[in-house]
C-alpha positions in Angstrom: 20.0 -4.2 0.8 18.5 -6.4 4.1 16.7 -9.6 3.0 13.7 -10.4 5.0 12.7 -13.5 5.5 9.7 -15.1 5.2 7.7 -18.3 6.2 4.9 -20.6 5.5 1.9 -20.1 7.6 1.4 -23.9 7.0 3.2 -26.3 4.7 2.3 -26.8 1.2 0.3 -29.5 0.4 0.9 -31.9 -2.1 -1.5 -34.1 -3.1 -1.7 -35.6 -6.9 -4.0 -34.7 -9.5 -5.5 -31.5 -6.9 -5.0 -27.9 -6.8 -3.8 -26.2 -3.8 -2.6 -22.8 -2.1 0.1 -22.2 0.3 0.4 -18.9 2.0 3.5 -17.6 3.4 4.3 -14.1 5.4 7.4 -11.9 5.7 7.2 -8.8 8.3 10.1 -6.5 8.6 10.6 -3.9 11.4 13.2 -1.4 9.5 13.1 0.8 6.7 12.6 -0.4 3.4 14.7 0.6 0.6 15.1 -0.5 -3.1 17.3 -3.6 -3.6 15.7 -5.2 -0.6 14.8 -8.8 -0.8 11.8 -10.8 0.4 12.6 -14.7 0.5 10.7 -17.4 1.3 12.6 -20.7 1.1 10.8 -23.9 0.3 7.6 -22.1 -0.1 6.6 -24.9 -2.7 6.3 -28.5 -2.0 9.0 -30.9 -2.6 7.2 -32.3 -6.0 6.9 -29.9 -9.2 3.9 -28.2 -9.4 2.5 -25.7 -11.8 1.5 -22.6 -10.1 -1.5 -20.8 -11.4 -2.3 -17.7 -9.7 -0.2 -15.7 -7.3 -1.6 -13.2 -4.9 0.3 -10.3 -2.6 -1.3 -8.3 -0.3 -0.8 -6.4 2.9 1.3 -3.5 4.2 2.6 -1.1 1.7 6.7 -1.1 0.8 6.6 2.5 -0.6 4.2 4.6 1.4 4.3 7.9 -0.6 1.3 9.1 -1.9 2.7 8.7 -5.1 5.3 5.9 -4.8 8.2 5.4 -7.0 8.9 1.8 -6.1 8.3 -1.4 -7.9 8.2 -5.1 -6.9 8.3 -8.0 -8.7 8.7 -11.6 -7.6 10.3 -15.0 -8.5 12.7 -17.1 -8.2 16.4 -17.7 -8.8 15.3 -18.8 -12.3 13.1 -15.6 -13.7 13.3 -12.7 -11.4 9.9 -12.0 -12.2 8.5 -15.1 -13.3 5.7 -14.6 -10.8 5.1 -11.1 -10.8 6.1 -8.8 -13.6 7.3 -4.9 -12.3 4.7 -3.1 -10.3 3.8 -0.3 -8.3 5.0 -0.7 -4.9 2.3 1.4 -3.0 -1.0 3.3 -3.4 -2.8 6.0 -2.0 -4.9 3.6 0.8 -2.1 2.2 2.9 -2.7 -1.5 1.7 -1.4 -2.9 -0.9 -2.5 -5.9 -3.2 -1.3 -7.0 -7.0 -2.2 -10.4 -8.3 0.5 -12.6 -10.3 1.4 -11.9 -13.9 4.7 -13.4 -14.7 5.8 -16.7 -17.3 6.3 -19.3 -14.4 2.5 -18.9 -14.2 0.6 -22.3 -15.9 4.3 -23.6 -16.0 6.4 -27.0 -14.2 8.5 -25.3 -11.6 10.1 -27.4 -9.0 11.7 -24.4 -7.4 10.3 -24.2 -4.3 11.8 -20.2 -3.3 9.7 -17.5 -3.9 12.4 -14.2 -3.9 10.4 -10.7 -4.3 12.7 -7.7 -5.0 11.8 -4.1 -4.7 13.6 -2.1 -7.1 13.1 1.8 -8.7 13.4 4.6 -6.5 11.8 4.2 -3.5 9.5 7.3 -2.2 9.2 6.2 1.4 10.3 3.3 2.5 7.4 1.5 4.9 9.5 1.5 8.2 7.0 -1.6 9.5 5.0 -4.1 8.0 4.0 -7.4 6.8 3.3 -9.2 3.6 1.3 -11.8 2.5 2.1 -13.9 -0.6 -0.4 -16.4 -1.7 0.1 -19.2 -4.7 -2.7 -21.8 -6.0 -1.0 -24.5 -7.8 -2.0 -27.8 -9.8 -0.2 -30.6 -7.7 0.9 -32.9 -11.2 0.8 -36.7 -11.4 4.5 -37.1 -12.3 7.6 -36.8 -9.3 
């Protein structure tokens, strides 16, 4: 069960009293299987911040045309506090789900994102890259 590790295309912004994204990318060049691990460390700023949408998009982790995977995402706290189990894959070779999970409209000041495919996996993407995107409210107290 590798982790792949991913980054911040830029940092997160923190500025009080604003709304603001950060996007981050993970890219793996080996064959995907279930109880691998995406990680982005430090993702979020330094300050709490209450995330309010999530998005994930880009290559598919289960490329079967009917995959068996699932992927959620969070952090040490709630698994799946920003993305509750889903489908893995779909029949046009990209992939995108948008955020669903209890951290949403919450105070986090955990700054990792972790995304965790579990299920059976159909077939594993040997290469790809993923994009995770969060929009947060940047709040007035530190």
């Amino acid at each position: 069960m590798p982790n792949f590790n991913g980054t911040a295309l830029a940092p997160a912004p923190f500025v009080a009293g604003t709304v603001q994204s950060v996007v981050g990318s993970v890219t793996w060049g080996s064959t995907l299987a279930s109880a691998d691990t995406f990680t982005f460390t430090n993702l979020l700023p330094a300050n709490p911040v209450e995330p309010i949408a999530v998005s994930i998009w880009g290559s598919e982790p289960d490329t079967n045309a009917s995959p068996t995977a699932t992927l959620v995402f969070g952090n040490s706290d709630s698994a799946n506090g920003y993305l509750t189990s889903k489908t893995a894959g779909g029949a046009v070779q990209q992939y995108r789900v948008d955020g669903d999970g209890a951290l949403l409209g919450t105070l986090v000041s955990n700054r990792t994102l972790i995304g965790l495919l579990g299920g059976t996996m159909g077939t594993g993407s040997a290469a790809g890259t993923l994009y995770v995107k969060v929009d947060y409210v940047c709040q007035n107290h530190q």
